[in-house]
N, C-alpha and C positions, 0 to 999 in steps of 0.2 A: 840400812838394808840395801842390799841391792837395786836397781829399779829394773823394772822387768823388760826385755827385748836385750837387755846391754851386754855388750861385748868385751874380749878381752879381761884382764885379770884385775878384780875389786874387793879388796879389805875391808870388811866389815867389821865391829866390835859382835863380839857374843850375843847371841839372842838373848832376848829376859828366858827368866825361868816360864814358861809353857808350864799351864795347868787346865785339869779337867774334874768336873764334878759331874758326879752321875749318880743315881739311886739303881741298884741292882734289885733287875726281878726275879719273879719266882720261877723264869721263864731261864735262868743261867744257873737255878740250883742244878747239883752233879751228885749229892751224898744224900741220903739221912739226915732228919735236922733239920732242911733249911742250908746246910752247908756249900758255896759254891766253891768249885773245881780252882786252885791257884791257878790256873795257863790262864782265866779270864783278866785276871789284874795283867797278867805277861800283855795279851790282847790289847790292853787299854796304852800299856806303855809303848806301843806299834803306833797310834794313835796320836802319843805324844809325840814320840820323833821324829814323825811324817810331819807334823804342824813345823818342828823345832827345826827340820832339813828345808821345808820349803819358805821359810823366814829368813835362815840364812844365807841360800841358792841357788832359790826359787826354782825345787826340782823336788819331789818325793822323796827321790834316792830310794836305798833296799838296808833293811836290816842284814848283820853280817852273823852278828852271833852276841852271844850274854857269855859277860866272862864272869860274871856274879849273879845269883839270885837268892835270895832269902826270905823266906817264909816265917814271918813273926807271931802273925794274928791271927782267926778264923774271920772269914767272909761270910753271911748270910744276907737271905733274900730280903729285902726293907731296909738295910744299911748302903748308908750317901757314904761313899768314898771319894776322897779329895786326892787325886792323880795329878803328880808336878816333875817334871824334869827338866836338866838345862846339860846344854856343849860342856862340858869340865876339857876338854883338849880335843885337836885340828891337826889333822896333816894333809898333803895335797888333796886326797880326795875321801879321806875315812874322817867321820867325826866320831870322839868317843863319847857317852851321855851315861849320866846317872840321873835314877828313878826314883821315887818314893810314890806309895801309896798309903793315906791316913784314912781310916774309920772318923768319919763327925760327925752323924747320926747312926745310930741302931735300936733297936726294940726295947722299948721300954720293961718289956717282961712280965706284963700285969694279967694275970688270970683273966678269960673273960674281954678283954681290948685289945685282941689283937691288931688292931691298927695303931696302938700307944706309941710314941717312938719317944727315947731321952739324946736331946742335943748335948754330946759329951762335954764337959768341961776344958777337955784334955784333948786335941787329938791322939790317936791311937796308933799307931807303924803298925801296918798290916803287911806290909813287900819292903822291900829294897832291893835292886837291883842295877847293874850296870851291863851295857853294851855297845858295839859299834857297827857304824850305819855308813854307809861310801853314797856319794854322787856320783855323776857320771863326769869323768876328768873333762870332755870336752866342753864342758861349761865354764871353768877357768873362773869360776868369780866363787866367792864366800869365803872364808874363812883362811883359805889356805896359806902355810907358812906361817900359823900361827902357833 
């Protein structure tokens, strides 16, 4: 990775894959159900490629735009979603990244225990999506020309 103050242009290899784990409250239901709103998992992957631009550029950067998104699975309030993205391709100053969001806890379902949760066996595709994120050119170092 870069080291931070440095100057001039620096080639980095690709970040690892960036991931996050979070339990979703009752506090981002949006529907009926228990159901939360898709733009929250969108949110979470803002979250990943802020970590994924400033490991490889040591800058924030700005999301540009989703040229994918897909909506697999329902989200509900008490379900840990496992949130992972990484760089898939690099041009001077645009990185493009792919998303995934898995379910690996949710509610067990049991009358009466609502706090019951089943640790999936499986994780679960609840999102997938892709987009691209730019730094700012005057930084001249991470990834570019890759």
């Amino acid at each position: 990775m870069p080291a931070a103050g440095r100057k001039g242009v620096c080639k980095v290899a690709y970040a690892e894959k960036v991931k996050l784990r979070i339990r979703i409250s009752e506090q981002e239901v949006h529907y009926a159900g228990g159901l939360v709103d898709g733009a929250f998992v969108l949110k979470l992957y803002g979250d990943v490629a802020t970590e994924l631009l400033i490991r490889n550029d040591g800058d924030e950067g700005l999301f540009v735009a989703y040229d994918s998104v897909e909506f697999k699975a329902p989200v509900h309030a008490g379900d840990y979603l496992e949130v992972s993205g990484w760089i898939d391709k690099a041009g001077n100053t645009s990185r493009h990244m792919q998303f995934e969001a898995y379910k690996v806890i949710t509610s067990a379902g049991i009358e009466g225990c609502p706090s019951a949760c089943t640790v999936l066996s499986e994780p679960l595709l609840v999102n997938r999506a892709s987009g691209t994120c730019v730094v700012p050119k005057e930084l001249q170092r991470g990834l570019q020309g890759s």
